[in-house]
DOLO-150688 format. One record per residue (C-alpha): z, y, x; residue in one letter. Coordinates in steps of 0.05 Angstrom, whole numbers, padded with zeros to 5 digits, always signed. Each point is the difference from the previous one (the first is absolute). Layout:
ZYXA/...
***
This chain:
+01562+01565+03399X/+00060-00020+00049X/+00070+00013-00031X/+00019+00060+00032X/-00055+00035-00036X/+00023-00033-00070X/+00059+00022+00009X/-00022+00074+00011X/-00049-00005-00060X/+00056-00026-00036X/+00047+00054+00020X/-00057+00056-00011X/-00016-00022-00068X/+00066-00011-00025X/+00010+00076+00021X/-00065+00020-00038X/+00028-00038-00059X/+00068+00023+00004X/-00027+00080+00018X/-00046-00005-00060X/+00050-00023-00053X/+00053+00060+00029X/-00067+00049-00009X/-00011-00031-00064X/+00075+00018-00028X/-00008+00068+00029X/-00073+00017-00028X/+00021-00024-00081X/+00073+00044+00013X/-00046+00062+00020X/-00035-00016-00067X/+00057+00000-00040X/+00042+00051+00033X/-00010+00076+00034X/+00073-00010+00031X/-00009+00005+00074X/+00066-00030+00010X/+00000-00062-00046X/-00074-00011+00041X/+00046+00011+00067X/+00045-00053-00024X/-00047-00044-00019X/-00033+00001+00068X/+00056-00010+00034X/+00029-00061-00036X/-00068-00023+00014X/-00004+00017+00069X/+00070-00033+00008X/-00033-00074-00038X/-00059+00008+00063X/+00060+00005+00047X/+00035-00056-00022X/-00061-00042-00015X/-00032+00009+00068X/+00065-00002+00031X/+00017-00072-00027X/-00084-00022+00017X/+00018+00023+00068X/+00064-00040+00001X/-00028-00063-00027X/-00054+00001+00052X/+00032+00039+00054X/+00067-00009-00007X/+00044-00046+00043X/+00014-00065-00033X/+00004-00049+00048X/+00086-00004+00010X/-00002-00051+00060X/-00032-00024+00064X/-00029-00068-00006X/-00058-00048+00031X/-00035-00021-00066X/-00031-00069+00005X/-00063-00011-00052X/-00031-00075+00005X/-00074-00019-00014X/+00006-00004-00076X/+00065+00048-00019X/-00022+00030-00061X/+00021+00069-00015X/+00057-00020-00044X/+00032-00041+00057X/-00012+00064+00057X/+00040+00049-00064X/+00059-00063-00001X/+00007-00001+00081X/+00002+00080-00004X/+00054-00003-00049X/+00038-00065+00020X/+00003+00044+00072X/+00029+00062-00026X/-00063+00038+00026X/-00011+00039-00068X/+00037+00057-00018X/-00038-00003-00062X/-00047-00060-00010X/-00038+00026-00072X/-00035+00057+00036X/-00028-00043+00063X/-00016-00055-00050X/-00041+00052-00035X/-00032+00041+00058X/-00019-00068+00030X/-00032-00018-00064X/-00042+00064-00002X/-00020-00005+00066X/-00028-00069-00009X/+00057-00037+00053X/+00005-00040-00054X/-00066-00035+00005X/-00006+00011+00079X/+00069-00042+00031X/-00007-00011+00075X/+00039-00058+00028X/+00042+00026+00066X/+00065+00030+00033X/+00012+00074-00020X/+00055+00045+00024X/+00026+00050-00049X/+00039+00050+00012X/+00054+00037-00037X/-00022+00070-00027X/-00077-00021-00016X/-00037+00027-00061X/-00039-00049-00049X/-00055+00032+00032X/+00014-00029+00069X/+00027-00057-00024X/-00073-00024-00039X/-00037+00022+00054X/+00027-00044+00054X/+00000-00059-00045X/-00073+00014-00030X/-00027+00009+00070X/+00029-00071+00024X/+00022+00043+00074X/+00058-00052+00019X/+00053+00013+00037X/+00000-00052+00063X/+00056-00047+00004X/+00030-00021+00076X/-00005-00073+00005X/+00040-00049+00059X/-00003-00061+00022X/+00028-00033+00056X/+00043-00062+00013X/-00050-00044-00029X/-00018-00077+00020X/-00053-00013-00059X/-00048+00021-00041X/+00029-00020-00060X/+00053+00050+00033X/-00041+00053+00005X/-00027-00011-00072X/+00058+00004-00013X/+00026+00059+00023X/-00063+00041-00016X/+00004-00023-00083X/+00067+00045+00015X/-00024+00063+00015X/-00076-00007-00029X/-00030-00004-00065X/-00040-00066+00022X/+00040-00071-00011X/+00025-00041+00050X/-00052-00058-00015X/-00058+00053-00001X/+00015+00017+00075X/+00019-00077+00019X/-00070-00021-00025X/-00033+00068+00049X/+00047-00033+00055X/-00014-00071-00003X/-00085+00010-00010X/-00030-00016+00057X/-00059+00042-00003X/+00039+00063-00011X/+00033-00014+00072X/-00079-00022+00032X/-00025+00061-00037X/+00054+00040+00041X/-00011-00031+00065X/+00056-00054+00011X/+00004-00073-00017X/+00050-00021-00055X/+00053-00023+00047X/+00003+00073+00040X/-00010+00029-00073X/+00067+00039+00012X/-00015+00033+00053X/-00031+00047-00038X/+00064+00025-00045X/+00046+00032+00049X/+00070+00020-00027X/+00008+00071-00009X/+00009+00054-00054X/-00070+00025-00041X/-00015+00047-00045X/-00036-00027-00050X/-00015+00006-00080X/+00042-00035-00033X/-00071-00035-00038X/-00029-00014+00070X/-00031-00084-00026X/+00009-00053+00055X/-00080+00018+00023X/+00015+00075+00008X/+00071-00026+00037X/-00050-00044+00057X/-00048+00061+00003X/+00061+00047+00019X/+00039-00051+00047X/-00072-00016+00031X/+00000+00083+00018X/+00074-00004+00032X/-00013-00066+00033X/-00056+00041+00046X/+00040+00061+00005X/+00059-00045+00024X/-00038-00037+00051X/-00022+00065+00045X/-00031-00003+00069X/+00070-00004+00037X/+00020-00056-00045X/-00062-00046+00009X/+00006+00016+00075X/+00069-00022+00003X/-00017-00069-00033X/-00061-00010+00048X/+00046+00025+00058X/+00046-00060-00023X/-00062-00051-00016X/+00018-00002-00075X/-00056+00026-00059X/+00021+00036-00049X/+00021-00055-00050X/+00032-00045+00061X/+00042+00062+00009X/+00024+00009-00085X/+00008-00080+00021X/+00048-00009+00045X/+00039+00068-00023X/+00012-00033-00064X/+00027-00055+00041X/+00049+00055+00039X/+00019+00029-00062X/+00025-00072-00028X/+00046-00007+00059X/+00037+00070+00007X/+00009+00064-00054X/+00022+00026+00063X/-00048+00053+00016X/+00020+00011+00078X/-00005-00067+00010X/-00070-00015-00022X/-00037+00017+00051X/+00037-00042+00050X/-00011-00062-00047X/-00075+00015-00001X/+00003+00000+00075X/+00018-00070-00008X/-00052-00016-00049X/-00045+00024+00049X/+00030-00028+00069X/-00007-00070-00041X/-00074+00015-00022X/-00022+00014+00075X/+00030-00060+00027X/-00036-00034-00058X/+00073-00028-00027X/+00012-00018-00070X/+00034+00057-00031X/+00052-00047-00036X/+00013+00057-00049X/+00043-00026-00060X/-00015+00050-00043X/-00070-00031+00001X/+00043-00063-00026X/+00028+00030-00057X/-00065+00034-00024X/-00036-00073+00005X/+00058-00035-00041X/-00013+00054-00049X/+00082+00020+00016X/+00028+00059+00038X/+00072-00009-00030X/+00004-00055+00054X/+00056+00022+00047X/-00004-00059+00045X/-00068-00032+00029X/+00017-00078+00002X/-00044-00048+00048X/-00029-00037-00059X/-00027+00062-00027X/-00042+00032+00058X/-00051-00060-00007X/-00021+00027-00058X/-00081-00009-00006X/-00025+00071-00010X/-00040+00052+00046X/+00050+00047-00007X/+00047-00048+00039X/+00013+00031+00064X/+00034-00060+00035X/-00067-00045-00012X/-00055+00048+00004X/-00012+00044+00061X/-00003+00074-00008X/+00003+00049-00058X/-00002-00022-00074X/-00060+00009-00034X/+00025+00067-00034X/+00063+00031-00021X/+00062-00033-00031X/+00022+00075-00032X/-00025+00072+00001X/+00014+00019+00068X/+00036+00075-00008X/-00018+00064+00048X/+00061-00016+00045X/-00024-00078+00015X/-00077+00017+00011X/+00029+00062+00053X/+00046-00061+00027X/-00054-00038+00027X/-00055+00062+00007X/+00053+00026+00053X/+00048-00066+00013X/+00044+00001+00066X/-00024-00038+00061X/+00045-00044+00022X/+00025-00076+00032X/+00022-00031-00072X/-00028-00061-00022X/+00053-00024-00039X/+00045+00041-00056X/+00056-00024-00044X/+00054+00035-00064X/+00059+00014+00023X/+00052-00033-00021X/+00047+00063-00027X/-00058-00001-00052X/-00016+00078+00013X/-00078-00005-00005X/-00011+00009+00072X/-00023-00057+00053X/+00019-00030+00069X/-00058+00004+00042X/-00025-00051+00052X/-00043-00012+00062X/+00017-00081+00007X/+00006-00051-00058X/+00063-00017+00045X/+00017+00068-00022X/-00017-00005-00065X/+00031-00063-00024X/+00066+00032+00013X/-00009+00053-00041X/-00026-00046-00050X/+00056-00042+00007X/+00055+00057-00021X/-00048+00020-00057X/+00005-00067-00031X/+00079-00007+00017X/+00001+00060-00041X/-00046-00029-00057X/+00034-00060-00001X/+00077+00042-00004X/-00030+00043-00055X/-00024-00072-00034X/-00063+00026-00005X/-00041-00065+00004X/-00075+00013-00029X/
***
């Protein structure tokens, strides 16, 4: 029997009991008196006990009790004690006794299910134990973006999940989870792209991969895979060298013209001589200022020493870098450079005649700032 119909049986048979005891009163006064208004009293006062009986059943069951809007958070193992304390350390309760005992008799007590819940100001007991009994949660909007690792994206899932941070580090790094899902381990994150999902707040790091394996092929439509073949890049060439674009502006309408150089340099078969692919292979991106010594460091993801793109990403390329190079500006630029009032933007060039001017006042404005690694 579910608990709606215990509490109906409840309610019916504590009206049969409480009927049958006013009956009762009124049958042994007929016995003892002929007075047709003491019985008229009688029946009243116990019509009036009914009334208030059923009248506080119906409030304890009914009645609103829930004083305050709040996203209740159960974890795997809360026992029912700890889901009464976070109800009353919240101010949820306008009275805590009566939920404590309706939960009780409806057997919450026994039947906790770990997950997000929004409650809402104005709900009854009733409503109350029946959202939590029947474990429907409440989905919780989870973002990331800005991210360079995958201890960063651990990270920043741990926040807003029930799952830890090493739980979803251990999904990241397996290799077999990113085979099993159709990449190698180095173009691994491809697959996450930065955006905001609705999730449950107990989605586990396997249910996480199943979901971003689902928006990874809704992201990468037709027109998208037709723009990266249009531009000779696959899929994960394209998450590639956007991560790369994203490293070297946050400025969105600038993007695309970067990528354009990305890609004049690819067709002429140039090294890109991307620093950001510096600072991800010295394990660094707090490095302001590439010196000589450093771009001989051995690693694949060194663009200076190893022709064309890295082997996979050096972040999690957003929405705005992958549409950078899916629809990046044709033009003569081979060469781009900071400026040197330090706004984000870049000096473009066709000639490295060109370009080593520009790079020139950059580094006059480095070395005036004192900025020196």
């Amino acid at each position: 029997m579910n608990g709606s119909l215990k509490t109906i049986r409840a309610s019916l048979t504590g009206l049969v009991s409480g009927s049958a005891k006013i009956f009762g009163q009124v049958y042994g006064a007929l016995q003892k008196s002929a007075n047709w208004k003491k019985l008229l009293a009688l029946s009243l006062v116990g019509l009036l006990v009914l009334t208030l009986w059923v009248k506080h059943l119906h409030t304890l069951y009914f009645g609103p009790n829930e004083v305050r809007s709040y996203l209740l958070f159960i974890h795997d193992g809360d026992k029912f004690d700890r889901v009464v304390q976070l109800l009353d350390e919240h101010g949820c309760l306008e009275r805590t006794g009566t939920f404590e005992k309706f939960a009780r008799f409806r057997d919450y007590d026994h039947n906790i299910k770990p997950g997000a819940y929004q409650l809402h100001s104005g709900w009854s007991n009733y409503k109350l134990v029946s959202l939590l009994r029947s474990g429907e949660q409440t989905p919780v909007m989870v973002t990331f973006n800005n991210l360079r690792t995958r201890e960063d994206l651990a990270g920043k899932l741990a926040r807003q999940l029930q799952s830890d941070s090493l739980s979803f580090l251990s999904a990241f790094k397996n290799d077999s989870n990113a085979t099993r899902n159709g990449f190698k381990p180095e173009t691994f994150p491809s697959l996450f792209i930065p955006n905001t999902y609705s999730l449950y707040w107990t989605t586990t790091p396997s249910v996480f991969l199943t979901r971003m394996k689902r928006e990874y092929e809704s992201f990468w439509n037709e027109t998208r895979k037709l723009k990266a073949q249009t531009r000779g890049l696959t899929i994960d060439q394209v998450s590639t060298l956007a991560s790369i674009v994203q490293e070297e502006s946050n400025k969105n309408d600038e993007k695309s013209v970067i990528a354009g150089v990305y890609l004049n340099r690819l067709r002429k078969k140039w090294p890109l001589q991307a620093d950001p692919t510096i600072r991800f292979a010295l394990g660094d991106f707090t490095i302001r200022r590439i010196l000589t010594a450093q771009l001989s460091v051995d690693s694949p993801y060194n663009t200076y020493k190893i022709a064309g793109l890295p082997p996979g990403p050096i972040n999690f390329p957003e929405i705005s870098s992958i549409e950078a190079v899916l629809n990046a500006v044709i033009h003569d630029y081979f060469y781009f450079c900071a400026k040197e009032d330090f706004s984000g933007y870049h000096n473009f060039a066709k000639t490295l005649a060109e370009h080593n001017r520009n790079a020139q006042k950059y580094q006059a404005a480095l070395n005036k700032m004192k900025i020196f690694k």
